[in-house]
C-alpha positions as CSV (number, residue, x, y, z in Angstrom):
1,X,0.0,0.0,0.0
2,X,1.2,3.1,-0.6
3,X,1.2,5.4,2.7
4,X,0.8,9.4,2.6
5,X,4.6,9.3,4.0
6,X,5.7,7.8,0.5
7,X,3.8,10.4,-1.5
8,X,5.1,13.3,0.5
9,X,8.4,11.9,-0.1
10,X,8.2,11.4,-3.6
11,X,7.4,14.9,-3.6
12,X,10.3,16.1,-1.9
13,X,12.9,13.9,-3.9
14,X,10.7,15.2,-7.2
15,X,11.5,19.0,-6.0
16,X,14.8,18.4,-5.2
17,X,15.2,17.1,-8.5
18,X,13.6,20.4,-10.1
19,X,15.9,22.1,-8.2
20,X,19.2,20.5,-9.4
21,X,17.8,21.0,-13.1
22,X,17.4,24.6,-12.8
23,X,20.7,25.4,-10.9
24,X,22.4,23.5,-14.0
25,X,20.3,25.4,-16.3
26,X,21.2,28.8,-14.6
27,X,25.1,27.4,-14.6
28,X,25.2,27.2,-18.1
29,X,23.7,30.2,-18.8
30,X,26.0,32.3,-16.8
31,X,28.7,30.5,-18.6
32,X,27.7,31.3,-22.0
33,X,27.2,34.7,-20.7
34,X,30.2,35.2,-19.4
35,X,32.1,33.5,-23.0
36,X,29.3,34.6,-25.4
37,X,27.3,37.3,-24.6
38,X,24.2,38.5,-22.9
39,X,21.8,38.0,-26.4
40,X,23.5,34.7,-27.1
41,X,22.7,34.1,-23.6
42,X,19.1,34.7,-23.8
43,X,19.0,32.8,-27.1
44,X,20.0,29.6,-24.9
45,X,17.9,30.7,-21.9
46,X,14.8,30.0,-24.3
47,X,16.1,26.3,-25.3
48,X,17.3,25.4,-22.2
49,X,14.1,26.4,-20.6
50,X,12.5,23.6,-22.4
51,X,15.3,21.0,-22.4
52,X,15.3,18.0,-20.2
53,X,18.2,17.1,-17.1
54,X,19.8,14.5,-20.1
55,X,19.8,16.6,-22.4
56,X,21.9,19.7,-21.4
57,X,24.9,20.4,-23.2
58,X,28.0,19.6,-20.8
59,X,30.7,22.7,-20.6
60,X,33.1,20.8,-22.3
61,X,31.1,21.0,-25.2
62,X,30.1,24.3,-24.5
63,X,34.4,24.8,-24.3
64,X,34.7,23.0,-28.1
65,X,32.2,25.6,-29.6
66,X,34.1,28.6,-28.4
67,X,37.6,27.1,-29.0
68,X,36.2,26.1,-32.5
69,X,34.8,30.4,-32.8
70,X,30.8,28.9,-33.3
71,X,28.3,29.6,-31.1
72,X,27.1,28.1,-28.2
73,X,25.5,24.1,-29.6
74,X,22.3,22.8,-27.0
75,X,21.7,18.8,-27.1
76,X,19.0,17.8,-28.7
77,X,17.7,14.1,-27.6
78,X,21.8,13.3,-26.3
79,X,23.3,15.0,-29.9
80,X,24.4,17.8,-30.4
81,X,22.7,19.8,-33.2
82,X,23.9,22.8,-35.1
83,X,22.2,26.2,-34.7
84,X,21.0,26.8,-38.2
């Protein structure tokens, strides 16, 4: 059976999960601010708003694109995609 202690920890672990999504999410933002700029910045901030935990690009990455001159690239579905 499943008690009203389970569900209210459920809940806790699923806003503690939230929470580690949108600290990442703010991370990677304020990295491509910082490397980018502000507009490239708020570009990102509207994909990353959408984009799951797995999906996120990982600042190495994020490293590769500026080393390589291109802008920032955002996973799509665990690739990589060009902006276009």
């Amino acid at each position: 059976m499943y008690t009203f202690g389970q569900y209210v920890a459920d809940k806790e672990k699923e806003g503690e999960a939230r929470g580690v999504v949108q600290g990442r999410k703010q991370f990677l933002l304020e990295f491509i601010r910082q490397v980018w700029s502000d507009a490239e910045a708020e570009r990102c901030a509207r994909e990353l708003d959408t984009a799951e935990f797995h999906d996120l690009p990982d600042i190495a990455g994020l490293m590769a694109d500026q080393a390589a001159g291109r802008p920032p690239r955002l996973r799509t579905c665990g690739r990589t995609k060009p902006r276009t």
